[in-house]
C-alpha positions in Angstrom: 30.0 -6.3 -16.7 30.6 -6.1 -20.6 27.4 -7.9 -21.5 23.4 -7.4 -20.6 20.2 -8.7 -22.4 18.0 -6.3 -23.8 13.8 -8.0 -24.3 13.2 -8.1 -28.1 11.3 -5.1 -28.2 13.7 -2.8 -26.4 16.5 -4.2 -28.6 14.1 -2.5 -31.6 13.7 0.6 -29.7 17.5 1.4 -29.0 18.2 0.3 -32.8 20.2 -3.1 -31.8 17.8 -5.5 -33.9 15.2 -4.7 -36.4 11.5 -6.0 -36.4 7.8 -4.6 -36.5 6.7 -3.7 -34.1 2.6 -2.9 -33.0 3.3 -1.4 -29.8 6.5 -0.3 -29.0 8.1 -0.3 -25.3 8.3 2.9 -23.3 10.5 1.1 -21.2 14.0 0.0 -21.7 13.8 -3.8 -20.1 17.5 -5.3 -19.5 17.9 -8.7 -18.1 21.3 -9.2 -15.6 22.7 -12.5 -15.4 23.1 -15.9 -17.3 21.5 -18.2 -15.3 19.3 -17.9 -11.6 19.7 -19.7 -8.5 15.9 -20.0 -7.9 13.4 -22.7 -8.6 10.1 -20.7 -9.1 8.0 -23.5 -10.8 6.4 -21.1 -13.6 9.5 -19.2 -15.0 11.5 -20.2 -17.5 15.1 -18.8 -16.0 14.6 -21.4 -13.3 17.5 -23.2 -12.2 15.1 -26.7 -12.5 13.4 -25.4 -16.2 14.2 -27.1 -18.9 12.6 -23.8 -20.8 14.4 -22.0 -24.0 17.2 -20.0 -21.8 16.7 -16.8 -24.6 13.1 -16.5 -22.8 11.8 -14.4 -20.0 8.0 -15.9 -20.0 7.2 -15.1 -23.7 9.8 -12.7 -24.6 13.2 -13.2 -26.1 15.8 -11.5 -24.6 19.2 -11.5 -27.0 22.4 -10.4 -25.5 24.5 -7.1 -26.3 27.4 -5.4 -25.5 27.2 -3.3 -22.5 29.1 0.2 -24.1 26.6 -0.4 -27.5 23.8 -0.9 -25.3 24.6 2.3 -23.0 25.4 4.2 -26.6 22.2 3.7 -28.2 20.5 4.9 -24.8 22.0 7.5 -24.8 21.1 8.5 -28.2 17.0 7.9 -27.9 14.7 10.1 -27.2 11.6 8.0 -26.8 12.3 6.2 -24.1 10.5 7.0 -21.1 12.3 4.8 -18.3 14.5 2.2 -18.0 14.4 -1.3 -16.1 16.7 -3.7 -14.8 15.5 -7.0 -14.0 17.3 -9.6 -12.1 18.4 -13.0 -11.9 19.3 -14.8 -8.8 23.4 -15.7 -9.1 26.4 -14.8 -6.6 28.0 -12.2 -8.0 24.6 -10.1 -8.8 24.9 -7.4 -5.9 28.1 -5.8 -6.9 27.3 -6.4 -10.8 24.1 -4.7 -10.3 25.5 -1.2 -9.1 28.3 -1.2 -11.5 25.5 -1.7 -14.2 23.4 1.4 -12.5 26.1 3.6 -12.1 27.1 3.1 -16.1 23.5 3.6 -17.1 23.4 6.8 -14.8 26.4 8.1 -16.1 24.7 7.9 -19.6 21.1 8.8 -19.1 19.0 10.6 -16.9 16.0 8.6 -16.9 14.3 7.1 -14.1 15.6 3.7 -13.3 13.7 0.9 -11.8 15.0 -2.5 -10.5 13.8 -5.7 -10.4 14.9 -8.1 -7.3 14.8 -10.5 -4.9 15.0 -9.9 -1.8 18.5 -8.2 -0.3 19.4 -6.6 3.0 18.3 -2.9 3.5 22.3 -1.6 3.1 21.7 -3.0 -0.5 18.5 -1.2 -0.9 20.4 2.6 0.4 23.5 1.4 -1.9 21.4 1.3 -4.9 19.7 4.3 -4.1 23.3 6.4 -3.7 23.7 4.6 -7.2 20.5 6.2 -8.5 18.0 4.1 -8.8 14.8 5.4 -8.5 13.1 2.7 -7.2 12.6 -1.0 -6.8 9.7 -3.6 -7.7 9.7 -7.5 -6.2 7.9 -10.4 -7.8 5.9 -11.4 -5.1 4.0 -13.2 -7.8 2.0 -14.9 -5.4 -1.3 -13.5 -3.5 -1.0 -16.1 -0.2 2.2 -17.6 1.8 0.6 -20.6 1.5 0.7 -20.7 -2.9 4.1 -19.0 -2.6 5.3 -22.0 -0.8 4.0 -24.1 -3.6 5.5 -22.0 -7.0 8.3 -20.6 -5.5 10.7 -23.6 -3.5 13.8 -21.7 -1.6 12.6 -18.4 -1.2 11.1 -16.9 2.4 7.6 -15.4 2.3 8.7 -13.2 5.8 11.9 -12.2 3.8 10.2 -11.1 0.9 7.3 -8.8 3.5 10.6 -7.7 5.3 11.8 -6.6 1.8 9.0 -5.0 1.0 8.4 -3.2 4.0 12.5 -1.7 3.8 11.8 -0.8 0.3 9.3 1.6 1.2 11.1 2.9 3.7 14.1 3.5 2.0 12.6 4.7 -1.4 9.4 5.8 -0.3 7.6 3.8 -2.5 8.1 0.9 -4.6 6.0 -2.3 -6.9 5.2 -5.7 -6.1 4.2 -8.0 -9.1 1.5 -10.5 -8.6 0.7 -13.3 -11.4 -3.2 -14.2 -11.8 -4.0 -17.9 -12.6 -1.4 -20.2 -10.2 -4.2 -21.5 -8.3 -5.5 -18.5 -6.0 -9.4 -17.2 -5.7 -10.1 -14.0 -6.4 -10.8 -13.0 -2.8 -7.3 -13.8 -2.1 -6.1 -11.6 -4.9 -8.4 -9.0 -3.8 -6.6 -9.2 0.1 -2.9 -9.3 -1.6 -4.2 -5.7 -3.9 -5.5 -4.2 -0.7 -2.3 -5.4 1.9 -0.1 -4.1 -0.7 -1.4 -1.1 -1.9 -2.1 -0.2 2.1 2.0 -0.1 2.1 2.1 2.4 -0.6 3.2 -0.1 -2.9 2.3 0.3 -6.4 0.3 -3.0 -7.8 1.7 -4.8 -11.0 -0.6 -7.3 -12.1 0.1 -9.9 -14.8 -1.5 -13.1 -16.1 0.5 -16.7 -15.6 2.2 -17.6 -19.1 2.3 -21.0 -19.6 5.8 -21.8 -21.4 7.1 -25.0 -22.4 9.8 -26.3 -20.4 8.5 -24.6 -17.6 8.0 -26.7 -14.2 4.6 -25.7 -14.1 1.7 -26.8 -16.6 -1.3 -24.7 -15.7 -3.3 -23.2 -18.5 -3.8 -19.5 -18.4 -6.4 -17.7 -16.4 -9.7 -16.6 -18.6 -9.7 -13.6 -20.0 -13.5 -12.8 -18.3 -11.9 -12.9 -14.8 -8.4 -11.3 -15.7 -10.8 -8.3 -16.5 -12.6 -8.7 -13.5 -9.4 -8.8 -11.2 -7.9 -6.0 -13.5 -10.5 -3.5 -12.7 -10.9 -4.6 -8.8 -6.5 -4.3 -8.8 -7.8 -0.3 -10.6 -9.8 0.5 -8.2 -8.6 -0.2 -5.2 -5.1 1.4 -6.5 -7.3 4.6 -7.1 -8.5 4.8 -3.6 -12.4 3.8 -5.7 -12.5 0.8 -3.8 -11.6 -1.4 -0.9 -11.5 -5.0 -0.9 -14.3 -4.7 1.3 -16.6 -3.8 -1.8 -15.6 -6.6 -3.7 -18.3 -9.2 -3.4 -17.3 -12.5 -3.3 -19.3 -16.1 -3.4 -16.7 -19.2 -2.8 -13.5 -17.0 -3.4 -15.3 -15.5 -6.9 -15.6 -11.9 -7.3 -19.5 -11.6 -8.4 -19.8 -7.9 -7.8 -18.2 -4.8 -7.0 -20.1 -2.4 -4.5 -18.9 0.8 -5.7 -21.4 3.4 -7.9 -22.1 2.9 -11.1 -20.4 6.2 -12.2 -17.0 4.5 -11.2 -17.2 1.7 -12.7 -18.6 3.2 -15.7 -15.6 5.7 -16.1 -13.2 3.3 -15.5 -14.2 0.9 -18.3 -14.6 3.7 -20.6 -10.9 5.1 -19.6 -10.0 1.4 -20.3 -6.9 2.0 -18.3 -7.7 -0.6 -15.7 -7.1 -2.7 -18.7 -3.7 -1.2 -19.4 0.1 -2.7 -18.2 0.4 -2.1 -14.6 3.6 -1.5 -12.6 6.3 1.1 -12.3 5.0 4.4 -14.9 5.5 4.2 -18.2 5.9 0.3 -18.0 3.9 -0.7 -20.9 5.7 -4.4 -21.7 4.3 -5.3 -24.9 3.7 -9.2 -25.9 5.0 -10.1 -22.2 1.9 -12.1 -21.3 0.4 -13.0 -24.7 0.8 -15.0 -27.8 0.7 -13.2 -30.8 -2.6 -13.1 -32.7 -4.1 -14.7 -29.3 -5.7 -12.9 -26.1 -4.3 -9.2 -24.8 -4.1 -9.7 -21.9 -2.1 -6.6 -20.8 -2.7 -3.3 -23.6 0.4 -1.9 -23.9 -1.5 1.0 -25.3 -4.7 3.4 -25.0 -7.2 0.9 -26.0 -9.3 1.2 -29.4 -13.1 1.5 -28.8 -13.3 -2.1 -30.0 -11.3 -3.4 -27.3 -12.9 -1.3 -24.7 -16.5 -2.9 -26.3 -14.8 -6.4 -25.7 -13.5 -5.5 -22.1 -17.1 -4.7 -21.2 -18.5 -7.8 -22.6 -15.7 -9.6 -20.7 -17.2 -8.4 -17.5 -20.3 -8.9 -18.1 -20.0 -12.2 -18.9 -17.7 -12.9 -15.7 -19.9 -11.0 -13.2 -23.0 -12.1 -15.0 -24.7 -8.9 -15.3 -24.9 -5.9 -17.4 -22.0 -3.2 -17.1 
C-alpha cells in the first residue's frame, strides 16, 4: 500500500490539510480501499451509489501518501487512538495487515479496525499484527431490516463474526444506525443482545446523502435522545431492556429511578459519540449549522438544557 484516506478532520489533526475546526478528532480515522464490493442501500461507497466517491456519509475523506501519513502520526501528540475502516475489495485482507504493521511500527497507540465479516484466522492474524480490537457495522437492529439495507451480506455471518471477535479480542463494537425503519423496541433488543456479548454499543443516526440508494429522511432528534440514553444505560449495567417501556414499538418510559436518569442527563455523556474509547467523530452524522446529533465533546449547559427538553418532549413528560 503507498496510499490511504485520512476523514477531513484527521487530515487537520496530523497537519495534512488545514481548516477550522470546532471539535477536533481524538481519533485518527483512515479509510482502506478505492471502491467496495457491497451494496448497503444507505452508504455512499456502495458498489450501486451513485454518491460523491470523496464521502464516507458526510465526511470527506482526501487521499495521502502512506510514509506522510505514518510521519505526521508519528509526530502528534494529541491523538488518542487510531482507526482503520474498511471497504469491501479482494485484495483488502493482506492490504490491511501490511497497513497495521506500518502503523505499529510507528506509533504505539491503540488501533481499532473496522470490517466486514472475515474468518477467525483473520481475526488472530490481525491481532499478532497489533490491533487492539475490532468494530463491525451491523448497522441494522433486526435480520429482517438487514436484509432490506444491506443486499449480499449474511446476517448469521456477521453474529458468527461477532461472536469470534469476542473471543479472540475479548471484546469488541458493533455499530447500529437509528432511523432505517426499525421501532425502538427493536433497537432496544439489538442494545441489550449485544451488550450481553460484551460488545461495546456504537450508536449513530442514518445520514441521508445524495446519491445514496436510500432516500429516508433522518430520525428526530426527540427520539435519537431517547434511544441515546436507553443505548447509556443499558451499556452502564442502569438498565435492561426490560425497563424500557414500550407502546407499539415506541419507547414511552424508562423504569429505572429518577436519580439515574437524572445523573445521566446531567453527565450529558449518553449524548456523547459512542463506540471504541476516545472515538469522538466530529460532523460524521450532522450538517453543519444543523442538528448534533452525536457531541463530539463535553456538552455546554445549553445543550444539556436542549437534551432534556428533547426527552421530554419524546416521552411526553417531565425529566
Amino acid at each position: 500500500m503507498t496510499h490511504i484516506r485520512l476523514s477531513i478532520g484527521s487530515a487537520v489533526t496530523l497537519g495534512l490539510r488545514t481548516a477550522k475546526m470546532a471539535a477536533p478528532p481524538t481519533t485518527v480515522y483512515m479509510l482502506l480501499g478505492e471502491t467496495c464490493m457491497g451494496a448497503c442501500r444507505f452508504c455512499t461507497q456502495a458498489r450501486r451509489s451513485d454518491a460523491d466517491r470523496h464521502l464516507l456519509s458526510r465526511v470527506i475523506w482526501p487521499e495521502f501518501d502512506l510514509p506522510a501519513v505514518l510521519e505526521s502520526l508519528q509526530a502528534d501528540d494529541g491523538v488518542r487512538r487510531v482507526c482503520v475502516q474498511t471497504l469491501l475489495y479482494p485484495d483488502l485482507l493482506p492490504d490491511l495487515i501490511s497497513v497495521v504493521e506500518e502503523l505499529k511500527a510507528v506509533s504505539e497507540k491503540p488501533l481499532s479496525v473496522c470490517m466486514n465479516p472475515v474468518d477467525k484466522d483473520w481475526l488472530i492474524a490481525l491481532k499478532d499484527a497489533g490491533v487492539e480490537r475490532v468494530g463491525v457495522g451491523l448497522d441494522c437492529a433486526t435480520e429482517a431490516l438487514f436484509n432490506q439495507m444491506k443486499p449480499g451480506f449474511s446476517w448469521n455471518r456477521y453474529m458468527q463474526f461477532i461472536d469470534d471477535t469476542m473471543e479472540v479480542f475479548g471484546f469488541g463494537s458493533v455499530h447500529l444506525i437509528a432511523g432505517l425503519g426499525e421501532t425502538d423496541e427493536e433497537l432496544g433488543r439489538a442494545f441489550q443482545t449485544f451488550h450481553d456479548k460484551g460488545c461495546t454499543l456504537a450508536l449513530f443516526a442514518f445520514t441521508p446523502v445524495r446519491g445514496t440508494q436510500l432516500h429516508l429522511a433522518p430520525p428526530p432528534l426527540e427520539r435519537y435522545r431517547a434511544l441515546q440514553l436507553a443505548r447509556y444505560l443499558i451499556a452502564r449495567n442502569q438498565a435492561r431492556v426490560e425497563d424500557l417501556l414500550f407502546d407499539g414499538g415506541k419507547l414511552r418510559a424508562i423504569n429505572v429511578a429518577p436519580a439515574v436518569l437524572e445523573r445521566a442527563i446531567e453527565a450529558g455523556t449518553p449524548f456523547r459519540t459512542s463506540g471504541c474509547p476516545h472515538c469522538n467523530r466530529p460532523m460524521y452524522n450532522e450538517r453543519p449549522g444543523g442538528a448534533m446529533y452525536n457531541h463530539p465533546a463535553p456538552l455546554t449547559a445549553a445543550a444539556k438544557s436542549a437534551a432534556r427538553e428533547a426527552l421530554r418532549r419524546y416521552f411526553n413528560q417531565q425529566i
